[in-house]
LUMRONU-560629 format. One line per 8 residues: number of its first residue (from 1); their letters; for each residue x, y, z of C-alpha. Coordinates in nm, 2 decimals. Each point is the difference from the previous one (the first is absolute). Example, Ala and Ser with C-alpha at 12.3 -4.5 7.8 and 13.67 -1.06 7.14 Angstrom:
1> AS> 1.23,-0.45,0.78 ~ 0.14,0.34,-0.07
END
This chain:
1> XXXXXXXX> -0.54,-4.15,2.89 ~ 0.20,-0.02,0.32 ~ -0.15,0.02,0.34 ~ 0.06,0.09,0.33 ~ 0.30,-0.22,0.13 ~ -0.11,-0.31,0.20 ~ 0.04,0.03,0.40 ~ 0.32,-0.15,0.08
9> XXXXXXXX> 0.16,0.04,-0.35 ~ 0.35,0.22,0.03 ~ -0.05,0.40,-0.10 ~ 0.07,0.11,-0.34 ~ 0.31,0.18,-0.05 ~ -0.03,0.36,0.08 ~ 0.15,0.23,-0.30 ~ 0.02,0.39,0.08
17> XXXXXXXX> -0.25,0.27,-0.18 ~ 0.20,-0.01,-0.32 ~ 0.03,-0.34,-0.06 ~ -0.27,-0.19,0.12 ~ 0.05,-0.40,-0.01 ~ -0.05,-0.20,-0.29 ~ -0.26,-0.20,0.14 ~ -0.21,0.31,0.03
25> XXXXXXXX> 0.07,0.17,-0.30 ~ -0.12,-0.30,-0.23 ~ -0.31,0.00,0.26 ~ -0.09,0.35,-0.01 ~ -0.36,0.01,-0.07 ~ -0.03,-0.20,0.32 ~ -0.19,0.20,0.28 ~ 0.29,-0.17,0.28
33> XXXXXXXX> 0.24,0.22,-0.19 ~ -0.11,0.35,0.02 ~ 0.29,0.18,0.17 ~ -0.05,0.40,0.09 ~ 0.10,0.26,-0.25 ~ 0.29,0.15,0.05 ~ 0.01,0.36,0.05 ~ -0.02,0.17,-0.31
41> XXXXXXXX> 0.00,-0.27,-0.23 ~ -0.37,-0.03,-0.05 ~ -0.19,-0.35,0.07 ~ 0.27,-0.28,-0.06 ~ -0.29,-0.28,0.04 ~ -0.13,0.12,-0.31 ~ 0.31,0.03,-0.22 ~ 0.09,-0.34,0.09
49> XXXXXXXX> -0.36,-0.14,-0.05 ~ 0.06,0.19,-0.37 ~ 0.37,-0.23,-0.04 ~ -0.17,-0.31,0.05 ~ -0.33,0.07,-0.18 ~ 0.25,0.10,-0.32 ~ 0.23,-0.33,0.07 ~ -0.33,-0.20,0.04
57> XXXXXXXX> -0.13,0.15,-0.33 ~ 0.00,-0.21,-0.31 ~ 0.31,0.00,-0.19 ~ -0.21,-0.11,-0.33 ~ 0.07,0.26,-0.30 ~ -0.33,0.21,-0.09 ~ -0.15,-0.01,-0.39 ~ -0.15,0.24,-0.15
65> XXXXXXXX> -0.30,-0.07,-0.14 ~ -0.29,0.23,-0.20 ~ -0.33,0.00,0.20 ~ -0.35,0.07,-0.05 ~ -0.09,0.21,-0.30 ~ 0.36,0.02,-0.16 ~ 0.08,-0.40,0.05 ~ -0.31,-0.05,-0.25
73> XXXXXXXX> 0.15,0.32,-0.25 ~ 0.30,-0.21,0.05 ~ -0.18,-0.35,-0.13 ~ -0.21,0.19,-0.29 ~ 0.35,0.14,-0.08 ~ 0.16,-0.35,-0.03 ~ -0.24,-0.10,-0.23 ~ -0.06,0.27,-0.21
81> XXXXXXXX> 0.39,0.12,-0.06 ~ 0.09,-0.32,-0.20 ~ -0.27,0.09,-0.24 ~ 0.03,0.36,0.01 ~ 0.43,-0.04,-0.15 ~ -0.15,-0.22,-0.32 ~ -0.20,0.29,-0.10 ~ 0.21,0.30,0.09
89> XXXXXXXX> 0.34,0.09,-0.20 ~ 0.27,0.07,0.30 ~ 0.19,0.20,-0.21 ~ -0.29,0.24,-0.06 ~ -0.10,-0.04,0.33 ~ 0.34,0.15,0.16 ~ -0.06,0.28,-0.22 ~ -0.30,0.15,0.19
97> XXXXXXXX> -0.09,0.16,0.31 ~ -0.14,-0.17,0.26 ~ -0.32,0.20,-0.04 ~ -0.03,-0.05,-0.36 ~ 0.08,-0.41,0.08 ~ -0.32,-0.04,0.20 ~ -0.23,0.18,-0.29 ~ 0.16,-0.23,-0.21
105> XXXXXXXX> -0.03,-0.32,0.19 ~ -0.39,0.07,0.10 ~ -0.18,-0.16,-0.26 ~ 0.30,-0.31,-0.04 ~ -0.06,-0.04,0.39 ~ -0.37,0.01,-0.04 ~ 0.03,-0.26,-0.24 ~ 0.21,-0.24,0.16
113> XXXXXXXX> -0.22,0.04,0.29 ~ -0.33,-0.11,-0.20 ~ 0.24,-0.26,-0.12 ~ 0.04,-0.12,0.32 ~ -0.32,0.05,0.09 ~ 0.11,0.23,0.31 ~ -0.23,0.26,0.11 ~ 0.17,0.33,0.21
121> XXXXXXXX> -0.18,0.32,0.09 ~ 0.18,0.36,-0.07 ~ 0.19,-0.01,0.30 ~ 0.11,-0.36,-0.09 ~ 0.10,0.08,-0.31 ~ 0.21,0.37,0.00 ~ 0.17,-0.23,0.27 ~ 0.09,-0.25,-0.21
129> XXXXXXXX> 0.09,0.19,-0.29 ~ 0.27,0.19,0.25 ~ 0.08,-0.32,0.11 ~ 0.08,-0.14,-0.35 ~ 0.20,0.40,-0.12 ~ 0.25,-0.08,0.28 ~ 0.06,-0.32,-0.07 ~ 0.04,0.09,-0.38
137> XXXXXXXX> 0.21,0.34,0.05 ~ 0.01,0.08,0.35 ~ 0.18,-0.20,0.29 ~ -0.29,-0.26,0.02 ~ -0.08,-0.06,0.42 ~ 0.22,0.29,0.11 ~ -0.18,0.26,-0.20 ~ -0.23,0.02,0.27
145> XXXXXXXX> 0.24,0.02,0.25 ~ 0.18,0.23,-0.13 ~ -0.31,0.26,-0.02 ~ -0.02,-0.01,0.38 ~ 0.10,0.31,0.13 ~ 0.05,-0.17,0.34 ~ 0.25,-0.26,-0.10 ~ 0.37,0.12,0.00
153> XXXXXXXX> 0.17,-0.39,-0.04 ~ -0.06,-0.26,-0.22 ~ 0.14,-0.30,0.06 ~ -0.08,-0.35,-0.23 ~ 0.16,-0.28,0.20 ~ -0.06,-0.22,-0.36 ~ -0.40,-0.05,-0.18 ~ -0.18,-0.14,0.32
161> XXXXXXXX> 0.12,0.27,0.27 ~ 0.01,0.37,0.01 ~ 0.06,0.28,0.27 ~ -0.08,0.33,0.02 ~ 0.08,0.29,0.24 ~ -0.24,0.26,0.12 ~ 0.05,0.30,0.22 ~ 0.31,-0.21,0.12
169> XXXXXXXX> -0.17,-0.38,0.05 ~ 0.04,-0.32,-0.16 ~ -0.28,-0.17,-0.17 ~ -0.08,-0.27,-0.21 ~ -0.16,0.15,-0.34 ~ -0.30,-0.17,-0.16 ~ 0.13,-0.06,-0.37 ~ 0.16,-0.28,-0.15
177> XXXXXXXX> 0.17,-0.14,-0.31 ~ -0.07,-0.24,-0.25 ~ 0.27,-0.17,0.09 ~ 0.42,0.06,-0.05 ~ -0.01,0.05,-0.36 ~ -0.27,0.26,0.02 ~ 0.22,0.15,0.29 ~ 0.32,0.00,-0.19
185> XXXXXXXX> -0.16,0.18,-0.34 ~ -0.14,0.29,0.23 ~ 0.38,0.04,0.13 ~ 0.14,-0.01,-0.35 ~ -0.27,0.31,-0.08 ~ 0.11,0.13,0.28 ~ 0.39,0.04,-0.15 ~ -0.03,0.02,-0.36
193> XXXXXXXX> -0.15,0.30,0.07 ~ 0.34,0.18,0.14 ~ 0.21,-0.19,-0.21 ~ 0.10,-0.32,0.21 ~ -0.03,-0.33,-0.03 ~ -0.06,-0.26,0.26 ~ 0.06,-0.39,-0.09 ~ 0.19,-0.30,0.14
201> XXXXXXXX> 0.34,0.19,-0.12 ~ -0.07,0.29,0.19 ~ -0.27,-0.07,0.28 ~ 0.02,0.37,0.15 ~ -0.17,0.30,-0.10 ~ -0.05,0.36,0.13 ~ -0.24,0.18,-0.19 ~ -0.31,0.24,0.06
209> XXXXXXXX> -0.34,0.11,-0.10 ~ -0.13,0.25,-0.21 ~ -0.09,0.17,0.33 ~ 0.36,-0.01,0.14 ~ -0.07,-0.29,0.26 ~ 0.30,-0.20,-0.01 ~ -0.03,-0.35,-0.06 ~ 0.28,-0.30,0.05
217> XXXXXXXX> -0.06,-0.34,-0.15 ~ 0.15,-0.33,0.07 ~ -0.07,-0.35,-0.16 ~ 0.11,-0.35,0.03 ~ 0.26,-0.16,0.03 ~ 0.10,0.27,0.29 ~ -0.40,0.05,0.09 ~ -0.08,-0.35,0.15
225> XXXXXXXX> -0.41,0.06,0.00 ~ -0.01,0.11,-0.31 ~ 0.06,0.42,-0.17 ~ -0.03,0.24,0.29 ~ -0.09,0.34,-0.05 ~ 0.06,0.29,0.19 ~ -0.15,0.36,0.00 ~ 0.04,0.30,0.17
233> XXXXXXXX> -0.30,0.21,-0.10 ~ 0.08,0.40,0.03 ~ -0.28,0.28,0.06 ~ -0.14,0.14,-0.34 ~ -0.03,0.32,0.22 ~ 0.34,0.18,0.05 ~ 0.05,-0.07,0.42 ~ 0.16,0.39,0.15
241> XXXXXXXX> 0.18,0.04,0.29 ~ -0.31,0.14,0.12 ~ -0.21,-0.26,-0.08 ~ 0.26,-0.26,0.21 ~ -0.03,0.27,0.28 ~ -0.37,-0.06,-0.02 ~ 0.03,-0.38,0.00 ~ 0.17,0.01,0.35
249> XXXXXXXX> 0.34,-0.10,-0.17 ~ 0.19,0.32,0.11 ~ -0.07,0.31,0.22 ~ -0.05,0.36,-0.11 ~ 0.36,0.11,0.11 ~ 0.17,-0.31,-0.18 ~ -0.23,0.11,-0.34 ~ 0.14,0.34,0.06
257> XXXXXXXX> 0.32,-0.14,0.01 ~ -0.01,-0.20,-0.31 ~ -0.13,0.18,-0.20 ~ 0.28,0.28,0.06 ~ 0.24,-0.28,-0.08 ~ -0.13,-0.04,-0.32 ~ -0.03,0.35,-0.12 ~ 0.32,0.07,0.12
265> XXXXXXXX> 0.20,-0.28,-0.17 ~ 0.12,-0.21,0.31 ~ 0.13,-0.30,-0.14 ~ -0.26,-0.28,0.19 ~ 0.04,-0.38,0.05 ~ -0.35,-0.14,0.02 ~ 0.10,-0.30,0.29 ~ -0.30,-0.29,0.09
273> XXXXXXXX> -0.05,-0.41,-0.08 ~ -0.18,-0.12,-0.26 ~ -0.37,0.17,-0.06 ~ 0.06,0.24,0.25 ~ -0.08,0.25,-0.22 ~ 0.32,0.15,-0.17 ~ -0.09,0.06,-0.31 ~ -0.33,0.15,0.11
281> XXXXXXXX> 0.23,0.24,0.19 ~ 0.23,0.10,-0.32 ~ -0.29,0.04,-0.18 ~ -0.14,0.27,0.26 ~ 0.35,0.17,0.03 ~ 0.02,0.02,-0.36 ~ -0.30,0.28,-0.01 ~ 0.17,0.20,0.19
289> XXXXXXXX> 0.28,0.06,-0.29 ~ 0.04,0.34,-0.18 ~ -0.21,-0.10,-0.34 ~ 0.26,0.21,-0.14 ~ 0.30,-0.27,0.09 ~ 0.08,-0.30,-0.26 ~ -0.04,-0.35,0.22 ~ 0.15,-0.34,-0.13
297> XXXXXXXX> -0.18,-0.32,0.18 ~ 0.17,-0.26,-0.04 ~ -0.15,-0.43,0.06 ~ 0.03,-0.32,-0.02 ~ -0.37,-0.07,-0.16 ~ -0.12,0.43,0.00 ~ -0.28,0.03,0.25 ~ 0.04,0.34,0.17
305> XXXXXXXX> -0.26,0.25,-0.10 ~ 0.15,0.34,0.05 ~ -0.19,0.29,-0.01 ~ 0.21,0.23,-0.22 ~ 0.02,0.19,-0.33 ~ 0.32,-0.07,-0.09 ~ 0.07,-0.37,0.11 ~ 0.15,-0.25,-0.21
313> XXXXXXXX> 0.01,-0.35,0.14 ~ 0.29,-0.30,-0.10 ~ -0.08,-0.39,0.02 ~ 0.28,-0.27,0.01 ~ 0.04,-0.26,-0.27 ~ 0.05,-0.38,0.11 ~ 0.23,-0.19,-0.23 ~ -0.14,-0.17,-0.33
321> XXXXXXXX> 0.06,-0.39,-0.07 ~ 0.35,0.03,-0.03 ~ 0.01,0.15,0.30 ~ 0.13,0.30,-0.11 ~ -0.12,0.34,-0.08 ~ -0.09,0.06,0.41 ~ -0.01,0.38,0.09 ~ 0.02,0.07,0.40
329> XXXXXXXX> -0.16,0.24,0.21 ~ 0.42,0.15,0.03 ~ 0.01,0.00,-0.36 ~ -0.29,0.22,-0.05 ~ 0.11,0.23,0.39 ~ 0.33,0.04,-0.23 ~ -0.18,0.10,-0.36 ~ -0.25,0.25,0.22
337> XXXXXXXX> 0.28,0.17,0.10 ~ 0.06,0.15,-0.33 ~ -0.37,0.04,-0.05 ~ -0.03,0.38,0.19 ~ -0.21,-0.11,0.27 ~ -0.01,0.21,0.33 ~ -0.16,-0.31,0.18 ~ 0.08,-0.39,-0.07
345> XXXXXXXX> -0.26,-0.22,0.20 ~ 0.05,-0.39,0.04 ~ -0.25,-0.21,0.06 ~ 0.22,-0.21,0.23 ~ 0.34,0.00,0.07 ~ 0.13,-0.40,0.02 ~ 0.35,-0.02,-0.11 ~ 0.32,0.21,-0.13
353> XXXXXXXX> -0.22,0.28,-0.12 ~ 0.01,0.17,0.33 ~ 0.29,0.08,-0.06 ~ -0.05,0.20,-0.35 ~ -0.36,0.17,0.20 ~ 0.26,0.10,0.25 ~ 0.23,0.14,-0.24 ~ -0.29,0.20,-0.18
361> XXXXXXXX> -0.14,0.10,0.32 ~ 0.36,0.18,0.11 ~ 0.04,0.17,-0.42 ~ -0.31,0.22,-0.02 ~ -0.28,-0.27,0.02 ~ -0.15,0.19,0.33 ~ -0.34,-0.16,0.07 ~ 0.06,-0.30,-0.18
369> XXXXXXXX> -0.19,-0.33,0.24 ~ 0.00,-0.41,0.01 ~ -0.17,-0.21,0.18 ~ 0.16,-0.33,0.21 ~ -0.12,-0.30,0.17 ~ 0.13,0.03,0.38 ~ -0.16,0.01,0.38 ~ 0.16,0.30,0.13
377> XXXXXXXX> 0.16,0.36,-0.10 ~ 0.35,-0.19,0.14 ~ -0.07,-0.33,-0.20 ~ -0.02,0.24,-0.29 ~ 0.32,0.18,0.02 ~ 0.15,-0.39,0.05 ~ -0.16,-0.15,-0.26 ~ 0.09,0.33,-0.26
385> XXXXXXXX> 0.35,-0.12,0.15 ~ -0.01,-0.33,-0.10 ~ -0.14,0.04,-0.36 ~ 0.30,0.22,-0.08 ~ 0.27,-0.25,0.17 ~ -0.15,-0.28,-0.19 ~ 0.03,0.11,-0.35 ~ 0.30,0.06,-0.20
393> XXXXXXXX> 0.12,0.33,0.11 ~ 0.26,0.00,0.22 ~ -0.03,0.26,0.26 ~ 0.12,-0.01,0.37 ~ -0.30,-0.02,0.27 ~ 0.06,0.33,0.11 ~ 0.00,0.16,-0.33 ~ -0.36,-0.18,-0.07
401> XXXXXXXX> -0.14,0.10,0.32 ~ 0.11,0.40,0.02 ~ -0.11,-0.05,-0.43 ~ -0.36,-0.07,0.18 ~ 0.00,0.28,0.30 ~ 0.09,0.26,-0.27 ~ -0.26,-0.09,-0.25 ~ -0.26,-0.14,0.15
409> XXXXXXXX> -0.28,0.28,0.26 ~ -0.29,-0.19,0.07 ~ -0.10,-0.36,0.09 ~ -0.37,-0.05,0.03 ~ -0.10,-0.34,0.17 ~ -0.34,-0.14,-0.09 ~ -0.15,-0.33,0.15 ~ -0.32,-0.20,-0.04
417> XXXXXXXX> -0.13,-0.09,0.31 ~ -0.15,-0.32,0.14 ~ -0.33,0.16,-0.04 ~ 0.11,0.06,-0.37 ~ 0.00,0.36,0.03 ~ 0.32,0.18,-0.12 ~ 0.13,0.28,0.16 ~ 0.34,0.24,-0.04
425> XXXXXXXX> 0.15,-0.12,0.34 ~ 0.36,0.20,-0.01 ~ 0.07,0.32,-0.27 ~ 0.41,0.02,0.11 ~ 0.20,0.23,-0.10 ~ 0.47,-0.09,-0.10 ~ 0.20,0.23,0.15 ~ 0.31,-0.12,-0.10
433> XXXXXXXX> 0.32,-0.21,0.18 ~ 0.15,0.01,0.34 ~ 0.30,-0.28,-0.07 ~ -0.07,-0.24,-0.22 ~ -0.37,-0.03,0.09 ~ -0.32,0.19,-0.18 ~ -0.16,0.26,0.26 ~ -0.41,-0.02,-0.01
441> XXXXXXXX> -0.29,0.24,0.17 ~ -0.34,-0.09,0.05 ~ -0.25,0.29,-0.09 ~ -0.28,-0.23,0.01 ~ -0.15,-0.32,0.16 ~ -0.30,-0.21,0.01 ~ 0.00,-0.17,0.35 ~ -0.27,-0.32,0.12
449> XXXXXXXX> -0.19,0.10,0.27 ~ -0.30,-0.28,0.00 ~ -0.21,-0.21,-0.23 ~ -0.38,-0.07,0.00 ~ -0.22,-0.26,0.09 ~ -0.03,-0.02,-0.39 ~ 0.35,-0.07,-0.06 ~ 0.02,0.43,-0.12
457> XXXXXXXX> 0.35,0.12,0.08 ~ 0.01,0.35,0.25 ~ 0.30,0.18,-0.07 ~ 0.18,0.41,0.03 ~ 0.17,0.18,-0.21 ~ 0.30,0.18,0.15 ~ 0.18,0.27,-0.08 ~ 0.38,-0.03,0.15
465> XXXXXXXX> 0.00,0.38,0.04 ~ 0.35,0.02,-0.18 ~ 0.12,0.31,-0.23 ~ 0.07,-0.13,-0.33 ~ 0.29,-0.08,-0.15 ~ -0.12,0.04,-0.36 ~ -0.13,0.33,0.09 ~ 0.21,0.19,-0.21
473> XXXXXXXX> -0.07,-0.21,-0.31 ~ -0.36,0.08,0.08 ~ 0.07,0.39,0.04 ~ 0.14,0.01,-0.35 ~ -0.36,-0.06,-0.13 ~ -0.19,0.24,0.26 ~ -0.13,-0.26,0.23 ~ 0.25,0.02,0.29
481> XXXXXXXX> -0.23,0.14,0.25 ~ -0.33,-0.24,-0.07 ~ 0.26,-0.28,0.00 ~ 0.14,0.14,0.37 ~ -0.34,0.03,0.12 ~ -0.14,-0.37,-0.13 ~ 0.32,-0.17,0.18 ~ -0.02,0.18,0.28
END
């Protein structure tokens, strides 16, 4: 650690508040270097005692290891599973329920136990009986993940090192894998099960569960520590609008208005980065559809849950071998058309089917919705822009950009915080075009006030006080004055 400068030596350089000199900044947890806060931007000793601490911190890559009572499950398991396959037909075995497995494999297990002259109490051996059903017909380790409520990610980072999220934080889960081979069998379970494939010809994969949770999958050569796994878990419990207005994500006014949008067939762009909480959002939305109307989703690997009657949801195909036999998400925006829906939903919008959702959005596809990876309402409009420009169609700027101010009504920006909770930060409405540029409102905003000494973000929700531009289209369905009123 540095100390105080010797008597005589020359003065450090002097850097103003914002940039403080290098010296210091690599030395902050030294008391000599405790400058005064600035106003208003909390204690600035502490948050550069925090940098160093984190660029002190051990760069070393965590593994996961089983502890306690499930690392000795996990050795029993090792040596009883070998001996458990010569005496069980995995044929027959795929045939039955997981329930109906463990009656079966009761006495087998109590036998190889005796064999092995291991001795396990009740709790010891449902345990290991579970244990030993996963492995067999379940997802092995991530079983047990996957049945906590409180994890939303999954990632495995290869067999010795998995993550999980909870209630927005990183951690370091306490499973592990055999080893890769083990690893890469639980992926190929994972596929099969939709229909894909994943092998050193094609070392990609999107699929999902039975539960909807959407799953990617990538293996060596392109995966250099070995198959990585990714899953986003979704809520078995349908999450409302109400219940996000509940969670703090949104205010009562910005429900209101939401929730008016989607009854009264606005056509909505769901705007935020990556697990900020889009397709939760679509999913909410989508209750508030007449049960009445006929909805086509359509996905890359299907994962939205919508809460309709009359839904009917489409899945792209990747090619086969011969790299042929591909069917896009356009292909299938194109084929809906002649389906008779009175909504199309995408999943995502990535390339030149924006410009098809467009299209059905301005030819009596009212209320249709997508969802889009960008920061901002404006980023939004630019990047619905630039997915157009870039495909195959050739259409002058202009053309694209009034195409998007005349179909699109709503953009509704969500983010994931720091604190890894996800708020609706902007709902913003298209008015249309003044020149060649896209004219926007702002009916709602979430502004940062403050954060807490336990890292919890403060924030308000604002109403602009604006009148509406999509009032009318709101009127049509009996909800102009509610809608006024919630705006206002």
């Amino acid at each position: 650690m540095k100390g105080p400068a010797p008597a005589g030596a020359a003065p450090l350089p002097e850097g103003g508040d914002q940039f403080p000199p290098l010296d210091e900044l690599a030395f902050a947890p030294d008391e000599s270097f405790n400058p005064p806060a600035a106003a208003g931007t909390g204690d600035r000793g502490d948050a550069m005692s925090r940098l160093a601490e984190r660029q002190a911190a051990s760069s070393e890559a965590p593994v996961s290891r089983n502890e306690g009572f499930e690392a000795s499950i996990h050795r029993i398991k090792e040596q009883v599973l070998p001996r458990l396959l010569e005496r069980v037909d995995p044929e027959a075995a795929a045939t039955l329920s997981k329930d109906e497995l463990a009656e079966e494999f009761r006495p087998i297990i109590g036998e190889v136990l005796a064999e092995l002259k291991i001795n396990l109490n009740r709790r010891e051996q449902f345990a290991l009986e579970k244990v030993l059903v996963d492995e067999l017909l379940g997802l092995g380790p991530l079983e047990e993940l996957l049945n906590d409520p409180e994890i939303s990610d999954i990632m495995v980072n290869g067999p010795h090192q998995t993550f999980v999220e909870k209630k927005g934080k990183l951690q370091v889960a306490n499973i592990q894998f055999r080893d890769e081979e083990h690893l890469f069998q639980i992926a190929q379970r994972i596929v099969n099960k939709v229909g894909r494939r994943i092998d050193q010809t094609t070392p990609l994969a999107d699929a999902r569960l039975q539960d909807g949770s959407r799953v990617n999958v990538i293996v060596p050569p392109l995966s250099l520590r070995g198959t990585a796994i990714s899953i986003r878990k979704f809520s078995e419990k349908p999450i409302t609008v109400d219940m996000m207005k509940n969670f703090g994500s949104m205010s009562e006014k910005m429900a209101t208005c939401l929730k008016i949008a989607g009854a009264s067939r606005f056509n909505i762009i769901i705007s935020g980065g990556t697990g900020s909480g889009k397709t939760t959002m679509l999913n909410a939305l989508s209750k508030l559809i007449d049960p009445g109307e006929r909805v086509i989703t359509i996905e890359d690997a299907a994962e939205l849950r919508l809460q309709q009657p009359h839904w009917l949801p489409l899945e792209t195909r990747p090619p086969n071998l011969e790299g042929q036999g591909a069917i896009t998400i356009r292909d299938l925006v194109i084929n809906a058309l002649r389906m008779r829906p009175d909504r199309i939903i995408l999943g995502e919008i990535r390339g030149s089917e924006c410009f098809d959702l467009l299209a059905a959005m301005n030819t009596g596809h009212d209320g249709s919705m997508a969802t889009l990876h960008s920061n901002s309402p404006r980023e939004c409009l630019a990047r619905m822009e630039n997915m157009v420009m870039m495909s195959d169609i050739k259409v002058p700027k202009e053309a694209i950009s009034r195409q998007i101010a005349d179909s699109v009504d709503l953009i509704v920006q969500v983010k994931r915080l720091r604190d890894g909770s996800r708020r609706t930060t902007n709902i913003t409405e298209v008015i249309g075009m003044e020149g060649d540029v896209i004219v926007t409102q702002e009916l709602f905003k979430f502004e940062y006030l403050d954060e807490t000494a336990d890292g919890k973000i403060i924030g308000e929700y604002r109403s602009m006080g604006l009148r509406p531009y999509t009032l009318e289209k709101a009127k049509q369905f009996g909800f102009d004055q509610p809608y006024l009123e919630a705006c206002l």
